[in-house]
N, CA, C and O atoms as a GROMACS GRO file, in nm:
protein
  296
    1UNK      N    1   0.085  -0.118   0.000
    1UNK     CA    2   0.000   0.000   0.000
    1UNK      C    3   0.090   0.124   0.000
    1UNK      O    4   0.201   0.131   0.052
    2UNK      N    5   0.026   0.218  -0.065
    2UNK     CA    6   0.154   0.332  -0.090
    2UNK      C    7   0.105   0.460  -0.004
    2UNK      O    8   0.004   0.528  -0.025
    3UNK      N    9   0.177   0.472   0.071
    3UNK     CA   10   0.088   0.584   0.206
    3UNK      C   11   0.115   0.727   0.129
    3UNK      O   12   0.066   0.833   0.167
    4UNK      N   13   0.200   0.713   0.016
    4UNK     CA   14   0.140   0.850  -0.036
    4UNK      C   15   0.036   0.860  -0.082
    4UNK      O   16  -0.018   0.970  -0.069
    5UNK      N   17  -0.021   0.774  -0.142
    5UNK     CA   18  -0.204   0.859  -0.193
    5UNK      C   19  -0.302   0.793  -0.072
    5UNK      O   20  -0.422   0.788  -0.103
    6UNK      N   21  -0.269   0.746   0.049
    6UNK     CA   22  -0.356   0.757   0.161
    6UNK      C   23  -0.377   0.972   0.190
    6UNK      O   24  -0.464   1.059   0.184
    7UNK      N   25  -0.196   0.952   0.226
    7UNK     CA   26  -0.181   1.109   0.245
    7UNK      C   27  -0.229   1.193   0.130
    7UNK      O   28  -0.278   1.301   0.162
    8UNK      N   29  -0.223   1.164   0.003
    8UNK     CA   30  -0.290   1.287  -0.112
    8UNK      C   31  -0.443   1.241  -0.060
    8UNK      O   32  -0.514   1.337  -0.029
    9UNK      N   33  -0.487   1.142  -0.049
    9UNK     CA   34  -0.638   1.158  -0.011
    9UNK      C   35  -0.646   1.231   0.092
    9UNK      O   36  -0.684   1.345   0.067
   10UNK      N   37  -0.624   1.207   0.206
   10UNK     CA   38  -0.633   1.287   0.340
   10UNK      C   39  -0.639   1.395   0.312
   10UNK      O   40  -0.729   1.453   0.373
   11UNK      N   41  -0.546   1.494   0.202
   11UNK     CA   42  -0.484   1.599   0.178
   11UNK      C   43  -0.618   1.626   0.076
   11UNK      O   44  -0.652   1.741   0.104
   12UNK      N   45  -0.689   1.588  -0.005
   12UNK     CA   46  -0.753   1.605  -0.085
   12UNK      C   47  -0.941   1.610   0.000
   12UNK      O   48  -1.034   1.676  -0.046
   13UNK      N   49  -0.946   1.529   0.114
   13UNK     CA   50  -1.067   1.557   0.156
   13UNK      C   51  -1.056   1.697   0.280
   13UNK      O   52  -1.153   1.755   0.330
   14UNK      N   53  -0.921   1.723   0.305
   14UNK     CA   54  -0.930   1.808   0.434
   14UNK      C   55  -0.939   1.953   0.339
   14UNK      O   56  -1.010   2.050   0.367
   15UNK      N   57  -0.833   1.938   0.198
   15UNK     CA   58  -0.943   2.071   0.107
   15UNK      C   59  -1.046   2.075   0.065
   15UNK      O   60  -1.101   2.173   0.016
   16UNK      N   61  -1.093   1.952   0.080
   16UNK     CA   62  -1.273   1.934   0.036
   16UNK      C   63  -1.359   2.005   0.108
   16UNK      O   64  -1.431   2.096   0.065
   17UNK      N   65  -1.350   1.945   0.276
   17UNK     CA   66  -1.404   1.983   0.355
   17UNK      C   67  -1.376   2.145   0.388
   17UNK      O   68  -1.471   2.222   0.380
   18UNK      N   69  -1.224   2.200   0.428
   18UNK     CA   70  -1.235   2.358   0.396
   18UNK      C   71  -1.366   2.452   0.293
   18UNK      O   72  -1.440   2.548   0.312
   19UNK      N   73  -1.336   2.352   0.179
   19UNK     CA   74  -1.423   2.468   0.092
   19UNK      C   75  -1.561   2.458   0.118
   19UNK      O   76  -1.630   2.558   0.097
   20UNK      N   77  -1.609   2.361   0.156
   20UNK     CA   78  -1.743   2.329   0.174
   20UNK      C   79  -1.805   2.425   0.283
   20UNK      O   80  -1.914   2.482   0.282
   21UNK      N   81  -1.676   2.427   0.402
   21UNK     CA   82  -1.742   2.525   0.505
   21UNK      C   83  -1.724   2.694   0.445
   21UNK      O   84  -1.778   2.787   0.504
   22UNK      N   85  -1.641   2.712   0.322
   22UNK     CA   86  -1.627   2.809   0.267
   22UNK      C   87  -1.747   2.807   0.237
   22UNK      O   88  -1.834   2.833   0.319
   23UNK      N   89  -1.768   2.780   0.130
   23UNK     CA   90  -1.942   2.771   0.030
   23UNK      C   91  -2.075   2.802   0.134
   23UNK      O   92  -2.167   2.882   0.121
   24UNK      N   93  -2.041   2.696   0.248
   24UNK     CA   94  -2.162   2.695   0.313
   24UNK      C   95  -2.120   2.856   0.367
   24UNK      O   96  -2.148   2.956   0.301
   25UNK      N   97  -2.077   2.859   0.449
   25UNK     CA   98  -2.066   3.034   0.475
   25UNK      C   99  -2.120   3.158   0.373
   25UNK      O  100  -2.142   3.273   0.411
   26UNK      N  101  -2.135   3.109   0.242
   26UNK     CA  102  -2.103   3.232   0.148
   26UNK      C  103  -2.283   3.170   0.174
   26UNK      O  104  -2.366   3.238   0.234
   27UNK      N  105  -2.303   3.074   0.134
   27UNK     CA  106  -2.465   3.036   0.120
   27UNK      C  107  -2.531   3.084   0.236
   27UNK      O  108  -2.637   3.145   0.221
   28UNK      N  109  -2.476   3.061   0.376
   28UNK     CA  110  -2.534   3.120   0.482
   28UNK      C  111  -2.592   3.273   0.491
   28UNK      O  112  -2.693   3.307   0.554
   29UNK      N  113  -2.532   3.333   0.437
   29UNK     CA  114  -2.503   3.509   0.417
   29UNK      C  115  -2.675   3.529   0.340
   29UNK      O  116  -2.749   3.622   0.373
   30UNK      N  117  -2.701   3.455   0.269
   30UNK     CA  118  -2.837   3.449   0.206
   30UNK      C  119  -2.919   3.360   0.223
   30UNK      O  120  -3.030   3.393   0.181
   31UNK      N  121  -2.913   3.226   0.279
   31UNK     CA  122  -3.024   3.154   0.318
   31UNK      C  123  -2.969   3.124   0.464
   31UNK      O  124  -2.877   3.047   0.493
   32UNK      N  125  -3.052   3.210   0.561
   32UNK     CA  126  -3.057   3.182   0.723
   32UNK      C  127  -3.192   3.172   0.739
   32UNK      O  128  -3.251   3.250   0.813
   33UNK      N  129  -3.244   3.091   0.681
   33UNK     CA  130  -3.402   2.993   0.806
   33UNK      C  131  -3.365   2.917   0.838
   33UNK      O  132  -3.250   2.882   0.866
   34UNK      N  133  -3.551   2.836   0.845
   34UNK     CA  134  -3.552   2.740   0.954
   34UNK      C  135  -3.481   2.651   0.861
   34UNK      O  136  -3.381   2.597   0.908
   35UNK      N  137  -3.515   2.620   0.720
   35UNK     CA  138  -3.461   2.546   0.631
   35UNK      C  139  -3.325   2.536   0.646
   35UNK      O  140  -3.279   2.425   0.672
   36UNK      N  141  -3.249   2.633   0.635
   36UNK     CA  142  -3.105   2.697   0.642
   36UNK      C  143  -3.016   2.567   0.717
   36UNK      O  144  -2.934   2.482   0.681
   37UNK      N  145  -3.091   2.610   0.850
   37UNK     CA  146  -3.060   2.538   0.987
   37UNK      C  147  -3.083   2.394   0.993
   37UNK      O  148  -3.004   2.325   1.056
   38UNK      N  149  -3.175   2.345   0.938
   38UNK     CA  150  -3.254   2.210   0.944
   38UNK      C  151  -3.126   2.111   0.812
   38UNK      O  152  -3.098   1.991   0.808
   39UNK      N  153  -3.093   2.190   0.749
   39UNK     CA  154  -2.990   2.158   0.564
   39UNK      C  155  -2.872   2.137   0.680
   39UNK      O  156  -2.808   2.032   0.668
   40UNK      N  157  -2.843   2.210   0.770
   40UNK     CA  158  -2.681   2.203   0.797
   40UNK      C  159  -2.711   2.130   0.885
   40UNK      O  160  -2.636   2.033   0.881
   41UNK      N  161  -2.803   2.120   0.990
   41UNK     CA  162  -2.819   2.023   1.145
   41UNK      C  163  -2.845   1.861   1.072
   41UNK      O  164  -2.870   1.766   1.147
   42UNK      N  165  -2.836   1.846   0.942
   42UNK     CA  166  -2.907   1.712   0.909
   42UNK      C  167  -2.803   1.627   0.779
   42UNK      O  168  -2.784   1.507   0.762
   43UNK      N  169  -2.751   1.744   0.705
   43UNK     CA  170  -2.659   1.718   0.620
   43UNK      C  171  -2.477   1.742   0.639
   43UNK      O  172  -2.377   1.671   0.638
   44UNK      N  173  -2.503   1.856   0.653
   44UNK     CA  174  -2.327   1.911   0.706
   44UNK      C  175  -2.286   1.884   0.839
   44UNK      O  176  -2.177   1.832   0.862
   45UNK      N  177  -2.374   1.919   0.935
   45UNK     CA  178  -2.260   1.851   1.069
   45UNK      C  179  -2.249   1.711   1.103
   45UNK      O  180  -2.186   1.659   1.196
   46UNK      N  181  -2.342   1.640   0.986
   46UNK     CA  182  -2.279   1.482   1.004
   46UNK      C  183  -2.130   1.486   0.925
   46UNK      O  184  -2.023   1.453   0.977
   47UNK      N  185  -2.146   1.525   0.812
   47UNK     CA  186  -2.013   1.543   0.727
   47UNK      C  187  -1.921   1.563   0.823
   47UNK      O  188  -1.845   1.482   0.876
   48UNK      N  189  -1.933   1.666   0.838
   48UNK     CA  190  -1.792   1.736   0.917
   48UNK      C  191  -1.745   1.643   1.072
   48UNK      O  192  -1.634   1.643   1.123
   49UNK      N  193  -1.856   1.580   1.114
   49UNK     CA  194  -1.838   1.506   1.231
   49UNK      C  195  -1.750   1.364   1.188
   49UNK      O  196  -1.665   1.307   1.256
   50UNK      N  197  -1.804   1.323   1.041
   50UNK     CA  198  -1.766   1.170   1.028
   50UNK      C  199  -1.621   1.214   1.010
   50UNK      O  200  -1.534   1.160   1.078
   51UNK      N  201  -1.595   1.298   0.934
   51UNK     CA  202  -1.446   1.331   0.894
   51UNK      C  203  -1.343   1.440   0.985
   51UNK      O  204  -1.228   1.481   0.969
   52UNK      N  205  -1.434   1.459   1.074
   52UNK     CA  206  -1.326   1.504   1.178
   52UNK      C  207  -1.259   1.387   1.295
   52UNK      O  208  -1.182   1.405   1.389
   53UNK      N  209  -1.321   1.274   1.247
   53UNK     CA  210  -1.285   1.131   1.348
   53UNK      C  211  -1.267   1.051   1.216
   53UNK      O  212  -1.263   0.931   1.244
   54UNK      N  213  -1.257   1.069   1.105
   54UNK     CA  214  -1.209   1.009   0.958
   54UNK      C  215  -1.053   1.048   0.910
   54UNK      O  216  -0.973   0.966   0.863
   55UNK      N  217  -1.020   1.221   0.937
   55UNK     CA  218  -0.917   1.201   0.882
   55UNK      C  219  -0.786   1.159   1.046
   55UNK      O  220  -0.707   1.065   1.059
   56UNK      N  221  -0.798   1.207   1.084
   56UNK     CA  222  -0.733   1.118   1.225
   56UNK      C  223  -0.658   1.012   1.214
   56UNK      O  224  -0.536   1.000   1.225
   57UNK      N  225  -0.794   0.888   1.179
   57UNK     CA  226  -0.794   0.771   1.156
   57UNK      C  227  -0.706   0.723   1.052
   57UNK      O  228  -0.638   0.621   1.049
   58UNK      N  229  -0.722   0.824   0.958
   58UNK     CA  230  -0.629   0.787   0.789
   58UNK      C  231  -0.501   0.834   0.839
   58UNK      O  232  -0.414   0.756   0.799
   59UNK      N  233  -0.441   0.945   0.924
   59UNK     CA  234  -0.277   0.985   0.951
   59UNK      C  235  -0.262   0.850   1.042
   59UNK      O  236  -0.161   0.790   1.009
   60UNK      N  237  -0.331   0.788   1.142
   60UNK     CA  238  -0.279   0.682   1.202
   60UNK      C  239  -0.272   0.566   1.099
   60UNK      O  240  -0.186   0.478   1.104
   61UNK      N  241  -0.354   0.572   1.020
   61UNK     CA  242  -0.292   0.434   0.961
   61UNK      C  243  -0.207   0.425   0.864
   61UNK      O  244  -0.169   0.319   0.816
   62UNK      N  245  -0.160   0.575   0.816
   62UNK     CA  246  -0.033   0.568   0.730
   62UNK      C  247   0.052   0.587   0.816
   62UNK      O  248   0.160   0.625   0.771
   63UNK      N  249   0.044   0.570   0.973
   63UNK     CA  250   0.182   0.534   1.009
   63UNK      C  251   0.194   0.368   1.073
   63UNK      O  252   0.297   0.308   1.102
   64UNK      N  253   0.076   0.328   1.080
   64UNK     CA  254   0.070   0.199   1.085
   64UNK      C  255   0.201   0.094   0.974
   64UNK      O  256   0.305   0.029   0.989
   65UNK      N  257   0.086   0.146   0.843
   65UNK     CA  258   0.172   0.106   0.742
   65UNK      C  259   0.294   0.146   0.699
   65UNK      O  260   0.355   0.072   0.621
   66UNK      N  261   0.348   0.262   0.740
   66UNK     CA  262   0.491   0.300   0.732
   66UNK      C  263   0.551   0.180   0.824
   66UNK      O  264   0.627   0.092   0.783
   67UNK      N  265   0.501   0.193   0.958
   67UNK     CA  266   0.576   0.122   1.057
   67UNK      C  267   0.562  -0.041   0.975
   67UNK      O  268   0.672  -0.091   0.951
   68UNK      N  269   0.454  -0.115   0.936
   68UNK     CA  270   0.441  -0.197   0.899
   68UNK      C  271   0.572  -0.261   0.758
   68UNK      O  272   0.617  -0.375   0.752
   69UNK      N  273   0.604  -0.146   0.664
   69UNK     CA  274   0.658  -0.105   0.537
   69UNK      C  275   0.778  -0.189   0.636
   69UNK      O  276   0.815  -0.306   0.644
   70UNK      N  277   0.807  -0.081   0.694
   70UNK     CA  278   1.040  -0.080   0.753
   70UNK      C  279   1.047  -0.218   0.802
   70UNK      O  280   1.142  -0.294   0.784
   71UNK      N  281   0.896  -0.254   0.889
   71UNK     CA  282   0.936  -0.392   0.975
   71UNK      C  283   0.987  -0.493   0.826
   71UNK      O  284   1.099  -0.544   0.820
   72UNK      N  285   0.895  -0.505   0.726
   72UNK     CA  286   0.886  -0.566   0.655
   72UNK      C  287   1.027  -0.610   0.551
   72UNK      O  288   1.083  -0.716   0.524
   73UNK      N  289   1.044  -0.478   0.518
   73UNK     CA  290   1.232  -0.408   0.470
   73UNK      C  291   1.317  -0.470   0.543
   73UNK      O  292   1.398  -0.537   0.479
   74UNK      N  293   1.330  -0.473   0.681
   74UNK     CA  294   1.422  -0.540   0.775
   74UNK      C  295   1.474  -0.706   0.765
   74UNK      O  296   1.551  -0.752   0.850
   0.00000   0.00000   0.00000
């Protein structure tokens, strides 16, 4: 397994997620209802919840597999 495109993924959803809270911000500025609120309490803070305990998970296991890689090399 090649822990560089674990890390370009990691690297590729943590700019995902940035822009999204970008966007949603710019969208906020013009849609604040109940709707507004009900879109982000039901759609976005699951997002942001799964992948704030998602990308974590992906830096520990590219050092898993690093560590796994050298044992292996040895």
């Amino acid at each position: 397994m090649n822990t560089g495109n674990l890390q370009a993924a990691r690297g590729r959803i943590e700019e995902s997620l940035e822009q999204l809270q970008l966007d949603w911000r710019t969208a906020s500025e013009t849609w604040a209802d109940h709707n507004a609120a009900q879109f982000a309490e039901l759609h976005l803070q699951p997002i942001w919840e799964e992948f704030q305990t998602a990308l974590p998970a992906i830096s520990q296991l590219v050092q898993v597999v690093q560590a796994a890689t050298r044992q292996l090399e040895e």
